[in-house]
MARVOVO-609201 format. One line per field, with one value per residue (C-alpha): residue in three letters; x, y, z. Coordinates in Angstrom, 1 decimal. Each point is the difference from the previous one (the first is absolute). Layout:
residues N
code <- c(ALA;...)
u <- c(X;...)
v <- c(Y;...)
w <- c(Z;...)
end
This chain:
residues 370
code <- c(UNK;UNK;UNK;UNK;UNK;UNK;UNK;UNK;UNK;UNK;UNK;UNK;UNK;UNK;UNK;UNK;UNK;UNK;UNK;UNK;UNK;UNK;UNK;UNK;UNK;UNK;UNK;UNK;UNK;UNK;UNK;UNK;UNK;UNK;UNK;UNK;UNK;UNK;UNK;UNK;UNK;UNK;UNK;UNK;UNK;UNK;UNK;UNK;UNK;UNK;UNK;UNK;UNK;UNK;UNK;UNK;UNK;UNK;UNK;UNK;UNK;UNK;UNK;UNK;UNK;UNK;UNK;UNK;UNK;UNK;UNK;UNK;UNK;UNK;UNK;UNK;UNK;UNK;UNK;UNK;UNK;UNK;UNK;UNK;UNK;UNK;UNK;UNK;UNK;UNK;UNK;UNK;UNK;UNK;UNK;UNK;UNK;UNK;UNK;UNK;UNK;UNK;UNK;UNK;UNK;UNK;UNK;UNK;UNK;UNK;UNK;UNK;UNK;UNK;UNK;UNK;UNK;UNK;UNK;UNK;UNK;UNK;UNK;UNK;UNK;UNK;UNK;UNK;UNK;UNK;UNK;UNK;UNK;UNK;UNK;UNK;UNK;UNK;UNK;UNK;UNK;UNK;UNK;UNK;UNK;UNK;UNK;UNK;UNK;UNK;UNK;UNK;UNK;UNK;UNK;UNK;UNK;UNK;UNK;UNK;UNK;UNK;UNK;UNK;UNK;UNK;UNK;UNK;UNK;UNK;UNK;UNK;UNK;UNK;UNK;UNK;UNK;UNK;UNK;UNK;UNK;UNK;UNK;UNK;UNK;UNK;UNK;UNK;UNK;UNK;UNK;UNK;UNK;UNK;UNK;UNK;UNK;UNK;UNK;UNK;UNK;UNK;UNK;UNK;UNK;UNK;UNK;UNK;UNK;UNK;UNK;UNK;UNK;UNK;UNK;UNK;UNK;UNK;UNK;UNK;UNK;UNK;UNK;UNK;UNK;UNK;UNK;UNK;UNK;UNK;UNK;UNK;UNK;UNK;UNK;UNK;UNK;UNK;UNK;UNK;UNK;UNK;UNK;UNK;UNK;UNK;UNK;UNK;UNK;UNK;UNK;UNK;UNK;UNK;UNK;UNK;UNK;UNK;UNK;UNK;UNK;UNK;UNK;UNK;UNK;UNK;UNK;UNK;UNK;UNK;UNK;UNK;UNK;UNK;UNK;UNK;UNK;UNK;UNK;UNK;UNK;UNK;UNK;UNK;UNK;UNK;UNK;UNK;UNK;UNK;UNK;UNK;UNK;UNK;UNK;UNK;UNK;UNK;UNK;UNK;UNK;UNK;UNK;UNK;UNK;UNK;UNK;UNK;UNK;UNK;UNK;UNK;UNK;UNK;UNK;UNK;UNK;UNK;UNK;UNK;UNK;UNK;UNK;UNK;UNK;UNK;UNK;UNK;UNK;UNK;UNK;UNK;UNK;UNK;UNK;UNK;UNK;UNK;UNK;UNK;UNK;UNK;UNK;UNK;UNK;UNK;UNK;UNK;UNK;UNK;UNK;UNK;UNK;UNK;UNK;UNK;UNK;UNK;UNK;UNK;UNK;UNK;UNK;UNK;UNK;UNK;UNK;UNK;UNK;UNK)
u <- c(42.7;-3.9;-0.6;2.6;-2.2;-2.9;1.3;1.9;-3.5;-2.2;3.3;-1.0;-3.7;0.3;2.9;-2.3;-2.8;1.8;1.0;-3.3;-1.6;3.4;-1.4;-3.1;0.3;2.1;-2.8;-2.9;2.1;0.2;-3.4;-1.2;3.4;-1.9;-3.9;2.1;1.9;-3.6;-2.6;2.9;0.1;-4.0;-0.2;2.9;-1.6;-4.0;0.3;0.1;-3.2;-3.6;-2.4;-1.8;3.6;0.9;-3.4;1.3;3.7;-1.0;-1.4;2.6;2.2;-1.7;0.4;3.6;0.1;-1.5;1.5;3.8;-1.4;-3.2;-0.2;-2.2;-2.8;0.5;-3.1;1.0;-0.8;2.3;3.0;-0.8;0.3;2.8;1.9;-0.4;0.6;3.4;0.8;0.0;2.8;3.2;3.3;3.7;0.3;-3.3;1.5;-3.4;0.0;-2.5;-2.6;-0.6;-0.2;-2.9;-1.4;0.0;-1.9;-2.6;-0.3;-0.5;-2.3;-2.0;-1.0;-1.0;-2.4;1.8;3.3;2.8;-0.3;3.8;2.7;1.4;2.7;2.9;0.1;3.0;0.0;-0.7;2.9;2.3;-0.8;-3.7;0.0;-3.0;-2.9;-0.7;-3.5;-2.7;-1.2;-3.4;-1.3;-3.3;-0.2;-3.3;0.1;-3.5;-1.3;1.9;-1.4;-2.6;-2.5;-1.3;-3.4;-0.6;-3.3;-2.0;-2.5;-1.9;-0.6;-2.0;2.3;-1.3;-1.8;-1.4;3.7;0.3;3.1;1.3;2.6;2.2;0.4;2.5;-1.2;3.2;0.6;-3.8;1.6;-2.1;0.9;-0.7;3.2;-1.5;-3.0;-1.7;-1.5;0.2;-3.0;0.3;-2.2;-2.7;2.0;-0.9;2.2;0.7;-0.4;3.5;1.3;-1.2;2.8;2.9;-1.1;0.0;4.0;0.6;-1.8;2.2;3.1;-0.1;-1.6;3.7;2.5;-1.1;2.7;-1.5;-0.1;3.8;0.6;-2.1;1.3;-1.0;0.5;-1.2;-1.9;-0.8;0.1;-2.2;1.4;-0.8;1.0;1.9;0.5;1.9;-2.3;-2.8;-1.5;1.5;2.2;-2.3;-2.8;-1.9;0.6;0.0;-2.6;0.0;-3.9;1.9;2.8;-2.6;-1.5;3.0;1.3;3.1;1.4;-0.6;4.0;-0.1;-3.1;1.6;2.7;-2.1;-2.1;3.2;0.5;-3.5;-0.2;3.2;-0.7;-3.6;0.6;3.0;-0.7;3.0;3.2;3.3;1.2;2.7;-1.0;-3.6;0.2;1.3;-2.5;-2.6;0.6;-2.2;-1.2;-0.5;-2.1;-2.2;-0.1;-1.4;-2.8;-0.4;-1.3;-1.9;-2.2;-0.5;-0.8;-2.2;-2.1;-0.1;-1.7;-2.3;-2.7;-0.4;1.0;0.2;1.7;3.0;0.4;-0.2;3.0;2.1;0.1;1.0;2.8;0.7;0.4;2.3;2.1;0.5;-1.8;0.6;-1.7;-3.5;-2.3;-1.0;-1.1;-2.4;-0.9;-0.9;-2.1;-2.0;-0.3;-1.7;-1.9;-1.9;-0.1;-1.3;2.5;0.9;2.0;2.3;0.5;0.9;2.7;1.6;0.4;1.4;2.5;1.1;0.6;1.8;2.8;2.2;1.8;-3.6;0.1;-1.5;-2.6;-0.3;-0.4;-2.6;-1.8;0.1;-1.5;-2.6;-1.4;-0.2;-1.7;-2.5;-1.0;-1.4)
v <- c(12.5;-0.5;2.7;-1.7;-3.3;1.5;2.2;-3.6;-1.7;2.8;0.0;-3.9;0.3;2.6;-2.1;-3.1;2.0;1.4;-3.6;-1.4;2.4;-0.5;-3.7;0.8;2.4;-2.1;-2.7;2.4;1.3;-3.5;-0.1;3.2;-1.5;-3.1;1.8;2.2;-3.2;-1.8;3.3;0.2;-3.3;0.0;2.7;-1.0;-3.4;2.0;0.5;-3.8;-0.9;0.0;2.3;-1.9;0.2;3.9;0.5;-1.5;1.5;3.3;-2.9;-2.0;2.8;1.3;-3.6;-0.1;3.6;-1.6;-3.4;1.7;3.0;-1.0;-3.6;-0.2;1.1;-2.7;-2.5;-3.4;0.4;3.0;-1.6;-2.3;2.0;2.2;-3.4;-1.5;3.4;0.5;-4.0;1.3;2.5;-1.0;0.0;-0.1;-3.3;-1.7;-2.9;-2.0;1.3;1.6;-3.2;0.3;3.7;0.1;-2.7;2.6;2.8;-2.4;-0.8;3.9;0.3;-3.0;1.2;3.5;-2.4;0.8;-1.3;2.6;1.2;-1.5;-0.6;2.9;-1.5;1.0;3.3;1.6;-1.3;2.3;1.3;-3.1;1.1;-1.9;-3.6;-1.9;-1.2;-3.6;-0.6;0.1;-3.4;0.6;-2.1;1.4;3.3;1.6;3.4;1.9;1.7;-2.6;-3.4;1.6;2.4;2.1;2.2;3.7;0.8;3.5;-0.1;1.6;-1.1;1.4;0.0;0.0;3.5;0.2;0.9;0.0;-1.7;0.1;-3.3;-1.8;-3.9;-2.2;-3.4;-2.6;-3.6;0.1;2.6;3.0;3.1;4.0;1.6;3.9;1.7;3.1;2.5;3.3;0.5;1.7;2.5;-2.4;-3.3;-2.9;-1.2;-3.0;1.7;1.9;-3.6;-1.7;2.7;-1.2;-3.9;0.9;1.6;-3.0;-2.7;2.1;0.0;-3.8;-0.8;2.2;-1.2;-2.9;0.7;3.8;-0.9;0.1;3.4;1.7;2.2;3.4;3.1;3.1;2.2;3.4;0.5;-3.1;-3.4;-2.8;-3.7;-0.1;-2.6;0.0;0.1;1.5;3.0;3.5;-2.8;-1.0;-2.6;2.0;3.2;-0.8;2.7;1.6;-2.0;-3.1;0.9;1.1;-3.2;-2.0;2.2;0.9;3.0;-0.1;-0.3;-3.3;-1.5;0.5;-1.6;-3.2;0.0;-0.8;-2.7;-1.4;-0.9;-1.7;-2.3;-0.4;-0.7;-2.6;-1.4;-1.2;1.7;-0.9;1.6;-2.4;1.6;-0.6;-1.2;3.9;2.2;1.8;3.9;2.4;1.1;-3.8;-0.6;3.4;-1.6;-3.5;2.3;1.9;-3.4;-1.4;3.0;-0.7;-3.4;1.5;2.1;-2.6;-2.0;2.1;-0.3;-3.5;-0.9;2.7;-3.0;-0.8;3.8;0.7;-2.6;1.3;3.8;-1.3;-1.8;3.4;1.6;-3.3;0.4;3.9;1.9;3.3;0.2;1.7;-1.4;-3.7;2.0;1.9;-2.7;-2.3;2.8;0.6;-3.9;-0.1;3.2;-2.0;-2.5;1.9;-0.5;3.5;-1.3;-1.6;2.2;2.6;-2.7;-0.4;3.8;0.4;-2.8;2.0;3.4;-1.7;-0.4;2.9;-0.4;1.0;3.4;3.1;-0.2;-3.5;0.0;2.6;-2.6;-2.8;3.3;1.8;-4.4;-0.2;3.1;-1.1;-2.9;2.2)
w <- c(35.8;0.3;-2.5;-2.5;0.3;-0.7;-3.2;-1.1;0.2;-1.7;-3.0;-0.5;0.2;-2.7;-2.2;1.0;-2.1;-2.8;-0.9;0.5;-2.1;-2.8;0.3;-0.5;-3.2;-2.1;0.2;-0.5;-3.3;-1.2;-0.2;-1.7;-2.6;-0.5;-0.5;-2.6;-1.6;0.1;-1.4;-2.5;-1.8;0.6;-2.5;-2.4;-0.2;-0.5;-3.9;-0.2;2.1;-1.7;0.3;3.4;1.5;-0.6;1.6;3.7;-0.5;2.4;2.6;-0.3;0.3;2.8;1.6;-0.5;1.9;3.6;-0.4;0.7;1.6;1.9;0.0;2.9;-1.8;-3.0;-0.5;-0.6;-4.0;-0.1;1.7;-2.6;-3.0;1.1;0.6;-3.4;-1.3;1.4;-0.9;-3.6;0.3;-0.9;1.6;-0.6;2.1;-1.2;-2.2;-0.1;-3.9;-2.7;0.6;3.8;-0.6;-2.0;2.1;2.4;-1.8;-1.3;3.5;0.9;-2.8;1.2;2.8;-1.4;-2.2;-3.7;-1.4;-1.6;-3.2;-0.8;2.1;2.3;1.7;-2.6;1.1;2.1;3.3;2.8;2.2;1.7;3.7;-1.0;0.4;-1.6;2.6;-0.2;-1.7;2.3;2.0;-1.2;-2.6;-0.6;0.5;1.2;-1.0;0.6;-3.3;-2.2;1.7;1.7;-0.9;2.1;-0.3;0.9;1.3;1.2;2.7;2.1;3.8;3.2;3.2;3.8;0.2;-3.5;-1.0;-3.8;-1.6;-3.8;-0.1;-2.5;0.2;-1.0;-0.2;-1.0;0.8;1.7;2.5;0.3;1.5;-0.2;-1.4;-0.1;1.8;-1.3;2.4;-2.0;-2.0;-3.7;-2.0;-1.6;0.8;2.7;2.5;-2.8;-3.0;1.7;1.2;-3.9;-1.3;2.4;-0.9;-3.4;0.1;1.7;-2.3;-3.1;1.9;0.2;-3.9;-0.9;2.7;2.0;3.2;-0.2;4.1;0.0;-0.9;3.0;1.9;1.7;-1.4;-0.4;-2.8;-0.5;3.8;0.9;1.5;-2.3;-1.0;-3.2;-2.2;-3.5;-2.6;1.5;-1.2;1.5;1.5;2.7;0.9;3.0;2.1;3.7;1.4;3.0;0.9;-1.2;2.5;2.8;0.0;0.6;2.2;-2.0;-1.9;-3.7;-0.7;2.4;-1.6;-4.0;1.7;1.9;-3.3;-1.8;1.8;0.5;-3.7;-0.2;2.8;-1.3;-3.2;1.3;3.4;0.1;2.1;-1.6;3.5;1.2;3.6;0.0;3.6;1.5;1.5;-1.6;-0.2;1.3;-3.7;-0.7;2.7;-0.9;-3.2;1.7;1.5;-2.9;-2.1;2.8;0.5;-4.3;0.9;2.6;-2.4;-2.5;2.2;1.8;-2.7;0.1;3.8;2.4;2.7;-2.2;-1.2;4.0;0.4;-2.8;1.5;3.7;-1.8;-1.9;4.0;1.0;-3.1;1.1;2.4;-0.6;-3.9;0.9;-2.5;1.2;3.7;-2.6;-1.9;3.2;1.5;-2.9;-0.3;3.8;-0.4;-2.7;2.0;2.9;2.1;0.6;3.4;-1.7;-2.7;2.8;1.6;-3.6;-0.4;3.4;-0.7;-2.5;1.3;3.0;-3.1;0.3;-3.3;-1.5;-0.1;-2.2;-2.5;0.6;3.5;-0.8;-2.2;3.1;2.8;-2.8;-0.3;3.5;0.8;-2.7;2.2;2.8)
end
């Protein structure tokens, strides 16, 4: 009798799953049905935009592909555009007539800073399962590139240590912040003269597509992990090098992919995540530390106290990324206060989850002291 309970209750466990995961596929279809529905009209409707519009349609596009898919990741200005967007598609129970729908594309094209060539909302209406989004509750749209301009610029700075670094700055909104370090030294090329190039795909990438930032996304090419963005050329904006990696104590596939993300919320501080209050991840956090310890070097040129506070904030925000230990110890040594540059190393390797070559970093520092 015991064993028959036990087989009954495994036999509903497993039927329990099977329609849980039934429930769960028919809604996960619906969306990838409605990103088809939505990229569809997008480019039935393209012929029709002007020439500043056809420019963002790969962004906007690429928009549309995280807000069903990925919408955690959508900045506020995204959720934004993909919601006037899919306002302008028809449907076969939309009765609000010709008039409200090319209210609703001016609208769209408003906020993408250029009107339509002519009206696009006569075409065949997309399949019936899509029902038209109301239009978004956001009068004046602030979309980053189109209201905002921001600048790209190279520069070199001096780190704790003497440590050279090549860095591109985004400066937007008077928000400044380093987007991409350099660390890798070319044949007959600076540390900025390599940073001036990445600025400079990034300054063209804007003057063609303004929402350039939308389309990011990791990827790889011809063997290397970069960040790729439509329009760029050989497809990508900058390779995410192993040094690169090294120094933010990632591989180079996970810093393409933090990269990616970087920019976006750079270039739009703004989440359009409806659960902003949840946790932050573990990669979030690295991320956190990651632009602290930038913060850090920015300022060590100029005030060596408020550079120091910066990378014991980078250790609060996540402990076990190497580089702010280094950075503090070099920080002391110039201080001459080799004591406590030995402490902050030893703090360090007391972090298991630092292992390998950048544990090796934190014992060859501390064996440097003496």
């Amino acid at each position: 009798m015991r064993m028959f309970m036990i087989r009954n209750g495994l036999v509903a466990v497993v039927i329990f799953a099977l329609l849980a995961f039934a429930a769960a596929a028919p809604a996960q279809q619906t969306n990838q049905d409605k990103l088809k529905a939505a990229v569809a009209w997008l480019h039935k409707i393209e012929p029709e935009f002007s020439p500043d519009a056809k420019a963002m349609v790969p962004s906007v596009e690429a928009i549309l592909e995280r807000y069903y898919l990925e919408p955690d990741t959508l900045r506020q200005s995204e959720k934004d555009i993909a919601e006037a967007f899919i306002a302008t598609m028809p449907s076969t129970d939309d009765l609000s007539g010709r008039g409200a729908a090319d209210d609703r594309m001016k609208q769209f094209m408003s906020i993408l800073g250029t009107a339509p060539k002519k009206s696009a909302t006569s075409h065949t209406a997309p399949p019936p399962h899509h029902t038209t989004a109301p239009p978004p509750s956001h009068p004046k749209v602030k979309v980053p590139g189109i209201s905002t301009r921001p600048t790209y610029i190279a520069v070199q700075k001096t780190a704790p240590g003497g440590k050279k670094i090549g860095a591109v700055i985004v400066s937007i909104e008077g928000r400044k912040k380093t987007l991409i370090e350099i660390y890798s030294i070319a044949p007959k090329m600076t540390l900025q003269q390599r940073a001036q190039i990445i600025a400079n795909r990034m300054k063209a990438l804007s003057a063609k597509n303004p929402i350039w930032w939308a389309s990011v996304k990791p990827g790889v090419v011809n063997g290397e992990a970069v960040v790729k963005a439509a329009g760029a050329p050989g497809g990508y904006v900058v390779t995410a090098d192993k040094p690169f990696a090294d120094e933010c104590g990632v591989t180079p596939s996970q810093l393409a992919r933090q990269l990616a993300n970087k920019i976006r919320t750079t270039l739009d501080n703004r989440s359009g995540d409806e659960f902003g209050g949840r946790d932050l991840t573990p990669e979030q956090m690295r991320q956190a530390a990651i632009d602290l310890r930038q913060e850090g070097d920015d300022l060590y040129s100029t005030s060596a106290a408020q550079a120091e506070e910066k990378y014991k904030l980078a250790i609060q925000n996540d402990a076990t990324y190497h580089v702010p230990y280094l950075r503090l110890a070099d920080l002391y040594k110039s201080q001459h206060k080799v004591d406590q540059a030995k402490d902050i190393l030893q703090e360090g390797l007391k972090v298991e989850a630092i292992q390998g070559s950048q544990r090796g970093e934190l014992e060859a520092k501390l064996k440097s002291l003496g």
